[in-house]
C-alpha positions in Angstrom: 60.7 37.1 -22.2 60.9 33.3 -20.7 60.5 34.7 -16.8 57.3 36.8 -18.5 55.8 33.5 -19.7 56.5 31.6 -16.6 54.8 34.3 -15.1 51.8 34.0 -16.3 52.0 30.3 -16.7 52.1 29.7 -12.6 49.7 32.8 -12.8 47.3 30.6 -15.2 47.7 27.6 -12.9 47.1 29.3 -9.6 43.7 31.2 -11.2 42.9 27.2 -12.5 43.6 25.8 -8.8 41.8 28.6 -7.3 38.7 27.9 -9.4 38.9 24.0 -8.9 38.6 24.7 -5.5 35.5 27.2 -5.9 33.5 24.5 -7.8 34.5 22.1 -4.8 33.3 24.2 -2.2 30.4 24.8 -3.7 29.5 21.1 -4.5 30.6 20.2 -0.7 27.8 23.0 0.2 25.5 21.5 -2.0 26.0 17.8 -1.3 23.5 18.2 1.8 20.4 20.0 0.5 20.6 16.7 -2.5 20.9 14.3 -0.4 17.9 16.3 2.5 15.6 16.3 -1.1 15.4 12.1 -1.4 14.1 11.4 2.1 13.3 7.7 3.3 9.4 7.4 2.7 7.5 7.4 5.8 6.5 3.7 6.1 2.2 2.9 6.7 3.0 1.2 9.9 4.8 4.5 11.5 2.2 6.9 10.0 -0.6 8.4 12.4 -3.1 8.0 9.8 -5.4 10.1 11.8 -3.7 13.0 11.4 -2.0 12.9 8.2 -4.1 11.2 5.9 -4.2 12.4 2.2 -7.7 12.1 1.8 -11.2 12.8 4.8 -11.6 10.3 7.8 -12.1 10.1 11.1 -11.6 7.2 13.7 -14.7 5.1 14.6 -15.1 1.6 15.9 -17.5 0.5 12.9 -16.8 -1.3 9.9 -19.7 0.6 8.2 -17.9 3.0 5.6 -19.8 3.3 2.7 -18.9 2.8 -0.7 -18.3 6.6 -1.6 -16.0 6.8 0.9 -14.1 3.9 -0.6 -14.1 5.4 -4.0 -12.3 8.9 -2.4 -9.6 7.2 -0.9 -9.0 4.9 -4.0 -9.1 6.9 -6.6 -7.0 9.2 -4.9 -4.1 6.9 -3.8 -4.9 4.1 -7.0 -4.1 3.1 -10.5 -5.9 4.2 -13.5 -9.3 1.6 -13.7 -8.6 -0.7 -16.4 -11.4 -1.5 -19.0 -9.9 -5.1 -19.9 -7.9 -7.9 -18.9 -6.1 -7.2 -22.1 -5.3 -3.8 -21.0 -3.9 -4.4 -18.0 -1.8 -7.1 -19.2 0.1 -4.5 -21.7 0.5 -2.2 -19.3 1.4 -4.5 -15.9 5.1 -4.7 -16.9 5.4 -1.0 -16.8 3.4 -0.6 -13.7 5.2 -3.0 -11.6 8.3 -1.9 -13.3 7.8 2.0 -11.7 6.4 0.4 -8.4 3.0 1.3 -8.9 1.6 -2.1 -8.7 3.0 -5.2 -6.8 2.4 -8.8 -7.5 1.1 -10.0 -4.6 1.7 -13.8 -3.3 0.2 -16.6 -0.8 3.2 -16.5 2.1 3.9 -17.5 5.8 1.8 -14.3 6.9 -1.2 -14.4 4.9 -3.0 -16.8 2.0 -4.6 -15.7 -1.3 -8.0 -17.8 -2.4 -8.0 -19.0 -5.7 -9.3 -15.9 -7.8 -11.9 -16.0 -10.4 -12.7 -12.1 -10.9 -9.5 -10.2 -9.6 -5.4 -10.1 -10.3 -3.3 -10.7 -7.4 -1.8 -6.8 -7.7 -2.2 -4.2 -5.6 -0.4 -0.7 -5.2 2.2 -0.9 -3.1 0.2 1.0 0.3 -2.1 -1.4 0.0 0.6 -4.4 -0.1 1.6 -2.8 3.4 -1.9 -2.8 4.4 -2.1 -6.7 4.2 1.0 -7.3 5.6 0.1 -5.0 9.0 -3.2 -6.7 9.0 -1.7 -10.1 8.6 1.0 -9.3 11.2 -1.6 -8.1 13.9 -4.1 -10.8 13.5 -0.7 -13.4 13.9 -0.1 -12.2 17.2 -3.7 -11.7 18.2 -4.6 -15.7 17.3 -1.7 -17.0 19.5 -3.7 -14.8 22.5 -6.6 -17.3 21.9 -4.6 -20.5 22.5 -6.2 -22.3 19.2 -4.5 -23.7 16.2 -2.2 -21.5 14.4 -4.2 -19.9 10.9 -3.7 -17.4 8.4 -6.1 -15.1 7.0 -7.2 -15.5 3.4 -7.7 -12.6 0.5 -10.2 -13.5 -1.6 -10.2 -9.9 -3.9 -7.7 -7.9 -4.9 -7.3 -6.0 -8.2 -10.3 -6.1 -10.7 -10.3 -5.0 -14.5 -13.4 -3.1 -15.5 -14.5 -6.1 -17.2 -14.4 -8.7 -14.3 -16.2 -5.8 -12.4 -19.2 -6.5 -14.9 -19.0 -9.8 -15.2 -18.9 -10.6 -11.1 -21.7 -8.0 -10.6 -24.2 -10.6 -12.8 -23.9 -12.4 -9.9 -22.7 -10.5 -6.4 -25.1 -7.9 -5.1 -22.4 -6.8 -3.3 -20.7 -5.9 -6.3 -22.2 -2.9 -7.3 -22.7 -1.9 -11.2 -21.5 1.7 -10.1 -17.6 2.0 -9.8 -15.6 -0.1 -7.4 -12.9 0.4 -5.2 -10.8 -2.6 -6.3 -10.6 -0.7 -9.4 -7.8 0.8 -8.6 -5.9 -1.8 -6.7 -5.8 -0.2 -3.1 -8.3 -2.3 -1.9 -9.0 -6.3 -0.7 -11.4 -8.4 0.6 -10.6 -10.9 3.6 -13.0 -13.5 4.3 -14.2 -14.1 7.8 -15.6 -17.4 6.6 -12.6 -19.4 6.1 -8.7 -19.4 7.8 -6.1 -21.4 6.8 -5.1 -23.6 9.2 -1.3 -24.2 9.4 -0.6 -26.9 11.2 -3.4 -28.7 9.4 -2.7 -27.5 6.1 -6.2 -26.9 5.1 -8.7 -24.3 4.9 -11.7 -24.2 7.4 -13.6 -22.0 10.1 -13.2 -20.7 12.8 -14.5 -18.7 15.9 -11.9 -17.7 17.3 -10.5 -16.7 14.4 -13.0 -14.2 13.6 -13.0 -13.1 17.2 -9.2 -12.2 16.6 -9.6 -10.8 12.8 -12.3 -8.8 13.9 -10.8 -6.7 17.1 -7.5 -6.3 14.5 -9.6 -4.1 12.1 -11.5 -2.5 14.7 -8.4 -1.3 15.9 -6.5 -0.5 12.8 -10.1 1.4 11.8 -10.0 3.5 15.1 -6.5 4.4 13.9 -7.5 5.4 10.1 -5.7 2.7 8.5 -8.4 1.7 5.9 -11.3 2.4 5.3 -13.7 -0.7 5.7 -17.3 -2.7 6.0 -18.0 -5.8 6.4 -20.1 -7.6 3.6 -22.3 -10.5 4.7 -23.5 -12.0 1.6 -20.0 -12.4 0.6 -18.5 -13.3 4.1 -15.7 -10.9 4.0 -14.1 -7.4 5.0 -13.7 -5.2 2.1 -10.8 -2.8 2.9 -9.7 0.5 1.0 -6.2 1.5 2.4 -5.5 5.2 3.4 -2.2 6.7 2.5 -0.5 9.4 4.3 -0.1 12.7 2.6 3.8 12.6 1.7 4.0 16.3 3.0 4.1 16.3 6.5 6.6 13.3 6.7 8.8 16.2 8.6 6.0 16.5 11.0 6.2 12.7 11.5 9.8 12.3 12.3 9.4 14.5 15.1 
């Protein structure tokens, strides 16, 4: 009776062993499709635009695009339009908090202008936006052997509200919706530079030489949509995203 029930105790175990090492296999066969299904994000700079945007355009040498093209690529790839300054201050915790908006700063690569209708937030695309711009037009300036400056935002993010309030007295600020709406796009002035060696703010020719052939050739490359407003003195930029899709088409 004993050697019966040591029996089929080692049986017991060796049926227990033999399962633990089933569920082990399997979770060691596994293991690689999990970790295949969170892929490294395809960063703005390394995308070909061109071919993979999430939303129509085509290369051209003109910083002409109008204001409907703006609005596809924003509303596409942007927040939710806020109606108030209220409203987005309930919800920008949350927002920033799931990385759908980013505080944006003044740093070494780029300065923001005091703002009077706009919230220094954008999504984060069009945070790498600014920073590729600013990083191209730091290396283009040095090619001009002038002082060293910075470009300078002067719009970012605008609430619904501000969007009324700025269009009593911007033509350029249309009534009808905007694309800083929905925090994928910027305007950077063309007026003034910040002068770092100087510390101050002033213009520049050669500055606007170097800004200018950056955005031509970040436009020929899809990298924004953009036109440049006169009244205003400034590019106004709407960033395009790559469509997450093909990211296995562009690591190889």
């Amino acid at each position: 009776m004993n050697v019966k029930k040591l029996i089929a105790q080692r049986n017991l175990i060796i049926y227990a062993l033999i399962g633990l090492i089933f569920m082990i296999v399997i979770i060691l066969v596994k293991a690689p499709e999990k970790e295949k299904s969170v892929e490294k994000k395809i960063s703005y700079a390394e995308c070909d635009h061109i071919l993979y945007a999430n939303a129509p355009i085509t290369p051209s040498d003109k910083l002409n695009d109008k204001n409907d093209i703006h609005l596809i690529h924003a509303s596409k790839n942007g927040v939710t339009p806020f109606a108030s300054n209220e409203e987005f201050e309930s919800k920008k915790a949350k927002l920033t908090e799931n990385n759908k908006l980013m505080l944006v700063e003044s740093n070494e690569y780029f300065k923001i202008k005091k703002l009077t209708h706009s919230l220094p937030y954008l999504t984060p695309d069009a945070v790498e936006m600014v920073n590729e711009i600013a990083r191209r037009f730091n290396l283009k300036i040095q090619e001009y052997k002038v002082d060293d400056y910075r470009i300078m935002l002067t719009s970012l993010l605008r609430t619904e509200e501000t969007q009324t309030k700025l269009s009593h007295r911007n033509r350029n600020a249309t009534k009808s919706k905007s694309a800083h709406l929905y925090g994928t796009t910027i305007d950077i002035s063309y007026k003034d530079f910040y002068n770092v060696e100087k510390d101050t703010v002033e213009q520049n020719w050669e500055a606007i030489q170097a800004l200018s052939k950056v955005l031509v050739e970040m436009r020929k490359e899809c990298k924004f949509v953009g036109v440049r407003e006169r009244k205003q003195s400034c590019f106004h930029l709407t960033v395009v995203v790559c469509d997450p899709e093909y990211k296995e088409d562009l690591k190889m």
